[in-house]
C-alpha positions in Angstrom: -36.5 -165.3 -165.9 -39.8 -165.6 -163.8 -39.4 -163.1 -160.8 -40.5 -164.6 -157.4 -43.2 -162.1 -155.8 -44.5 -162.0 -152.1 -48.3 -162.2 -152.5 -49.8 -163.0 -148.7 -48.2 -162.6 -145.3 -50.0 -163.8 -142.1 -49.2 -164.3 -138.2 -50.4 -165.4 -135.0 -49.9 -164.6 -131.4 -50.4 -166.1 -128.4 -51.7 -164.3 -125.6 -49.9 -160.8 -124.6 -48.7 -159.7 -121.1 -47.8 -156.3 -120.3 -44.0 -155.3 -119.6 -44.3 -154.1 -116.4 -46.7 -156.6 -115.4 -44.3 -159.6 -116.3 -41.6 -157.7 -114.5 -43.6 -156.8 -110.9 -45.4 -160.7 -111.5 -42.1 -162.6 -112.1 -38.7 -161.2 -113.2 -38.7 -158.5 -110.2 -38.4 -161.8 -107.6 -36.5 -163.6 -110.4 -33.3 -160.9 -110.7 -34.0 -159.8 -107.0 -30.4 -158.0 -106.2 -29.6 -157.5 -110.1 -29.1 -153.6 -109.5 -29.8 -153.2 -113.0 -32.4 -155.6 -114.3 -35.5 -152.9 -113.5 -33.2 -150.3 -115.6 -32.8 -153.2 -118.5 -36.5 -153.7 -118.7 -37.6 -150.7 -118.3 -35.3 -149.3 -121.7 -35.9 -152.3 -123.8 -38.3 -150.3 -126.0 -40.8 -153.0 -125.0 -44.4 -152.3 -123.9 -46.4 -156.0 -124.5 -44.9 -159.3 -125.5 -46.2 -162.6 -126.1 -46.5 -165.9 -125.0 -47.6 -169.3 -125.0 -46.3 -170.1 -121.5 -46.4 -166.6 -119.3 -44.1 -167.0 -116.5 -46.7 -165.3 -114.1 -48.5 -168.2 -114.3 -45.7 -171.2 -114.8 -42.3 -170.9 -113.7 -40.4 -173.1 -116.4 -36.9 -172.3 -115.5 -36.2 -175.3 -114.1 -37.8 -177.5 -116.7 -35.6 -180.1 -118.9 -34.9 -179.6 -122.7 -36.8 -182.3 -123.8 -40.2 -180.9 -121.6 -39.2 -177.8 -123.3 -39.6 -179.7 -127.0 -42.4 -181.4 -126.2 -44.6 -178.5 -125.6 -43.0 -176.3 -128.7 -44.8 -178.9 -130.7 -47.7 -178.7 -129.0 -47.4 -174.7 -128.9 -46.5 -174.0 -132.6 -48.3 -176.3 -134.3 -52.0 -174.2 -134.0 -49.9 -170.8 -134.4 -48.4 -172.5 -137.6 -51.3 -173.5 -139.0 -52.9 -170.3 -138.1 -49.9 -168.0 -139.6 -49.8 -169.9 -143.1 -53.6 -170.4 -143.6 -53.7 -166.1 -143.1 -51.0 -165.5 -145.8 -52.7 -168.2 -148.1 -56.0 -166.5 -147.5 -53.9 -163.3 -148.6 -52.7 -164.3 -151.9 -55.5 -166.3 -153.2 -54.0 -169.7 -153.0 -55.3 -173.0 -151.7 -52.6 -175.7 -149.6 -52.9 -177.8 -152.9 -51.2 -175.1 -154.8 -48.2 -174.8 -152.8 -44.8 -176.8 -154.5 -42.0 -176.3 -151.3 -42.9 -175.2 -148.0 -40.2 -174.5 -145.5 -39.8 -173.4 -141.8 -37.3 -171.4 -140.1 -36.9 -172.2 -136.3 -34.5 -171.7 -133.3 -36.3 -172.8 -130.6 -38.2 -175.4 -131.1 -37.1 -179.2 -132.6 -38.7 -182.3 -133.2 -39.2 -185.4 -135.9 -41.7 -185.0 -137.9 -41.1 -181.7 -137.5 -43.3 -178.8 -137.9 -42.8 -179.3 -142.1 -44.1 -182.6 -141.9 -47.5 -182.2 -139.3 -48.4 -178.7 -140.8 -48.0 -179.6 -144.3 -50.5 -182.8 -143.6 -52.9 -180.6 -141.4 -53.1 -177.8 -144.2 -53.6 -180.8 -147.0 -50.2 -179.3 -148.4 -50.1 -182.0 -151.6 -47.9 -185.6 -151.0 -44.9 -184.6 -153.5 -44.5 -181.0 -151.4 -40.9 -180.5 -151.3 -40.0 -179.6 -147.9 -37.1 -177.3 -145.8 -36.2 -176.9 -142.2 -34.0 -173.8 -141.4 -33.2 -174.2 -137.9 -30.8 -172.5 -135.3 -29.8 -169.5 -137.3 -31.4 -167.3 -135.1 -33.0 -163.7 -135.6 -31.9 -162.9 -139.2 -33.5 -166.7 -140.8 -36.5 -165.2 -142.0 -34.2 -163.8 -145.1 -32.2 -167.0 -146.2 -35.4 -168.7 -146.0 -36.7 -166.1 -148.1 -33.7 -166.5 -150.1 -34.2 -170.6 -150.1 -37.6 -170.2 -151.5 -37.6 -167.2 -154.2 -35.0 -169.4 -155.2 -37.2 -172.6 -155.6 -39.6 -170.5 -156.6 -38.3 -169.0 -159.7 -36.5 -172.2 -160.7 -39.4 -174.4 -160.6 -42.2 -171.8 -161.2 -44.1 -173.4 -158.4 -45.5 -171.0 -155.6 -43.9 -171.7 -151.7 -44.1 -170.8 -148.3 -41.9 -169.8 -145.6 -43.3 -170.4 -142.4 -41.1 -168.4 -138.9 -42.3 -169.8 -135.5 -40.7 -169.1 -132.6 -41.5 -169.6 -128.7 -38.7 -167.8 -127.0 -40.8 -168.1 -123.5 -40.1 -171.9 -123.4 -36.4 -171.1 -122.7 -36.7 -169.0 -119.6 -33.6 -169.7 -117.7 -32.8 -170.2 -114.2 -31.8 -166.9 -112.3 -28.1 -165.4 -112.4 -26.5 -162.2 -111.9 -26.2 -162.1 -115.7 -26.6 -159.1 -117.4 -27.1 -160.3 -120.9 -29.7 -162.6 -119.1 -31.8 -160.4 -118.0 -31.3 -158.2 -121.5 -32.6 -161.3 -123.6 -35.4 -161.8 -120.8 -36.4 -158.4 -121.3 -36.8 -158.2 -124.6 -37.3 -161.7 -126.4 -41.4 -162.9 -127.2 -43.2 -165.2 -129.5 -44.9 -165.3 -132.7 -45.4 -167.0 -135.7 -45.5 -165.2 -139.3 -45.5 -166.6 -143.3 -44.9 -165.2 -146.5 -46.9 -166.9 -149.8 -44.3 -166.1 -152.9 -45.4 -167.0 -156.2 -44.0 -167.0 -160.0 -44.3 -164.0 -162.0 -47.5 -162.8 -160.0 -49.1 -159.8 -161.2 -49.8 -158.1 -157.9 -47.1 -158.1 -154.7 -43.2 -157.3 -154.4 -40.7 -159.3 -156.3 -38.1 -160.6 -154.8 -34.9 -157.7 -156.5 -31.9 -158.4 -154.5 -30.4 -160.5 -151.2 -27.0 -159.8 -149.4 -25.4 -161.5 -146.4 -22.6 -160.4 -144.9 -20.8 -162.5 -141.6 -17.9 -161.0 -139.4 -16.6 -164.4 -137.7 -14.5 -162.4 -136.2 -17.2 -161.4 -133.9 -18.8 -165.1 -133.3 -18.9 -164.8 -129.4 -20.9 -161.5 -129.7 -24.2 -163.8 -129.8 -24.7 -167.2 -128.8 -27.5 -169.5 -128.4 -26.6 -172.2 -126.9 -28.4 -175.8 -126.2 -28.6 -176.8 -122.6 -29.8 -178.9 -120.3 -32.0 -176.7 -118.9 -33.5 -175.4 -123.0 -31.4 -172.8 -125.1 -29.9 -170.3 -123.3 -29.5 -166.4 -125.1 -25.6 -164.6 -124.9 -25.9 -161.1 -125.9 -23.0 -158.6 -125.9 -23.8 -155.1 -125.5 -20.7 -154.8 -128.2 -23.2 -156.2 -131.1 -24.5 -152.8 -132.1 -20.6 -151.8 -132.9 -20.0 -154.6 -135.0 -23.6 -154.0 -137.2 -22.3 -150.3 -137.6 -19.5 -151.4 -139.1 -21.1 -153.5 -141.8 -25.1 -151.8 -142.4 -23.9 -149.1 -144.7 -21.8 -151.5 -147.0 -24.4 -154.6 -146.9 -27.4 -151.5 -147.6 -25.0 -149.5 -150.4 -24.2 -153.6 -152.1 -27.8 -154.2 -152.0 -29.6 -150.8 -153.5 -26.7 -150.2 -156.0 -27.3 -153.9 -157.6 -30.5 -152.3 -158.4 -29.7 -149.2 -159.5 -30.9 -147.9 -156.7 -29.9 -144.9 -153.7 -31.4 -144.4 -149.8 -33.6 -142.1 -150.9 -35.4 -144.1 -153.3 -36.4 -146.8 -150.2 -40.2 -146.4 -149.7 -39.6 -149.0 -146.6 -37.2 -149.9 -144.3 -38.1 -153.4 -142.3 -35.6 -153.4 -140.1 -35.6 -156.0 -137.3 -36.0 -154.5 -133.7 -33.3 -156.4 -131.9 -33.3 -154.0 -129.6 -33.6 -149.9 -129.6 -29.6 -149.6 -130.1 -29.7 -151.9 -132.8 -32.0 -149.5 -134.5 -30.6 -146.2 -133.7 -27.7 -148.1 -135.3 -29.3 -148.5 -138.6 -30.6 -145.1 -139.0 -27.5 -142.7 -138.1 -25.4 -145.1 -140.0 -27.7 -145.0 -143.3 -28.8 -141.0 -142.1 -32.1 -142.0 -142.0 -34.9 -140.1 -140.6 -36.5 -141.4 -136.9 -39.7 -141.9 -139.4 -38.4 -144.3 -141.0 -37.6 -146.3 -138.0 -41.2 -146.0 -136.3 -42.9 -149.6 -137.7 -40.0 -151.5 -136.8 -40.4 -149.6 -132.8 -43.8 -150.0 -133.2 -43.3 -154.1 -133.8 -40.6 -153.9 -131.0 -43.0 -152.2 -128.4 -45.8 -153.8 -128.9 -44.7 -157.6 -129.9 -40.8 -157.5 -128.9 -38.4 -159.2 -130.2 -39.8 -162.3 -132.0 -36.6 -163.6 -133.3 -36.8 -164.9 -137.2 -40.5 -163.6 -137.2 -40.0 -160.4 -136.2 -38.7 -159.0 -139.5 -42.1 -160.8 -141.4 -44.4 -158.9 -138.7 -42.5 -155.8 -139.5 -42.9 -156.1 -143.3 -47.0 -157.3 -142.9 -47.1 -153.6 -141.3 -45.7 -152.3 -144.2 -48.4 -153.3 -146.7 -49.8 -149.9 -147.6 -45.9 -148.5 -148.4 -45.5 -148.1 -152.2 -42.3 -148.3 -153.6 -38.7 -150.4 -152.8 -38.6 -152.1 -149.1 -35.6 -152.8 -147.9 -36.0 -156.0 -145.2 -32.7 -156.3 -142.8 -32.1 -158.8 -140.0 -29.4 -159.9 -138.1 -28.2 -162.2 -135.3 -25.3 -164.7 -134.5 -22.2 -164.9 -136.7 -22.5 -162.1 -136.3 -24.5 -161.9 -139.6 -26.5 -159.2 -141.8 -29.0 -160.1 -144.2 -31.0 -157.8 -146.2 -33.5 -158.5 -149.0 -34.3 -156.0 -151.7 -38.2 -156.2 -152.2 -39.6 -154.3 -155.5 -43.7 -153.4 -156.0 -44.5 -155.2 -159.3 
């Protein structure tokens, strides 16, 4: 059977503010008589963020949800275009070349969405096959990976999967909310795409995907539409849960390929937050090493929801051997991916 293999990755950023200047400029009067909302940002693991509306320079806490959508597609549509032309570029291909091109999103929405306009802007051909993965949250980068090795093995056609999110248009009013202020302090935006083709030559091949989901835990995180945009809950209890489930989603994973931790060139782990990490490495006894690209994408991006885990793995070019790619968000849910050189 044709193997799918991830040839190109590409991003784009909007502007970056500086931690502490986002906090003395905005959240500082924001979370004025939260004792600990200084402590929260100051621990998040986070030096610079992005994005495409700072709120030093526009207060959108009280805007509606449908001024929020409006300027997503305005927002995402150039960082889009600019994320998927880059991994093109990378592998070699041309819009005309591309069979199914889908988008993983949680905080944007519209129709056409960003499928239809980007595909049309690119010149993407008229019989693309399209897919929108919406509202799944931090981990959707791997199902959509998942969607389109899929597609692409089956219909030996190459795809793109395109993750663009603008957390800074959900900025919510101010309330003595802890797990507010946690997802204010670490949560940015950014847009990242993979290029996979059939049977390529050159790139990692697609070995392996496991998802696990502890429903149990289903009020742990929460993303919830309002009338004021999407609005983050975050229990401090979600790094318990993950330990509970890394080492047997990791051990399924590597042992369907024959594989042990010590035969991982790469772990692409996505920095939800520094406990989520510390997590993942004493649970799989990993070394702090092995941890630093997915701090470094934490400290100096944050957390970039679904595109934070493609950011991680564009860092990771230059690693030769097996990558392991892991996400996770509400359900709660683990994904991991099992990425082989060719």
């Amino acid at each position: 059977m044709t193997s799918a293999v991830v040839t190109g990755v590409g991003s784009a950023l909007p502007a970056t503010f500086e931690q502490d200047a986002v906090w003395d400029g905005y959240f500082a009067k924001h979370y004025e008589g939260v004792r600990a909302a200084r402590r929260i940002f100051q621990s998040a693991g986070v030096r610079r963020r992005h994005a495409v509306a700072s709120p030093m320079d526009e207060d959108l806490s009280q805007w509606g949800t449908g001024a929020r959508m409006e300027r997503y597609v305005q927002e995402a549509l150039p960082l889009g275009k600019q994320a998927v032309a880059g991994a093109l570029d990378a592998a070699g291909l041309a819009p005309g070349d591309v069979g199914l091109f889908a988008v993983a999103t949680c905080t944007g929405y519209a129709t056409p969405g960003l499928d239809i306009r980007l595909a049309s802007d690119l010149g993407m051909p008229l019989g693309l096959q399209r897919l929108l993965v919406g509202h799944m949250g931090c981990y959707a980068a791997i199902p959509g990976l998942a969607a389109v090795s899929d597609f692409v093995t089956a219909r030996s056609r190459p795809a793109v999967l395109l993750c663009c999110e603008l957390t800074s248009l959900h900025v919510q009013p101010a309330q003595r909310d802890l797990e507010q202020v946690v997802a204010h302090a670490l949560f940015s935006d950014a847009a990242a795409a993979v290029v996979l083709e059939p049977g390529a030559a050159r790139g990692r091949r697609v070995a392996g995907m496991v998802a696990r989901t502890d429903a149990s835990t289903a009020d742990h995180m929460t993303w919830d539409v309002t009338d004021l945009g999407f609005r983050m809950g975050l229990s401090p209890r979600v790094p318990d849960v993950l330990s509970r489930h890394v080492g047997g989603v990791v051990e399924e994973l590597l042992t369907g390929a024959g594989l042990r931790i010590e035969d991982v060139a790469g772990w692409a782990v996505h920095p939800g937050g520094p406990r989520i990490l510390d997590v993942v490495r004493d649970e799989l006894g990993l070394a702090e090493e092995q941890m630093a690209t997915s701090r470094r994408v934490l400290a100096e991006h944050g957390n970039c929801s679904s595109a934070t885990v493609l950011l991680v793995l564009e860092e990771m070019a230059d690693v030769d051997g097996p990558v392991v790619v892991m996400a996770f968000g509400p359900g709660l849910t683990l994904y991991a991916a099992l990425l082989m050189p060719v």
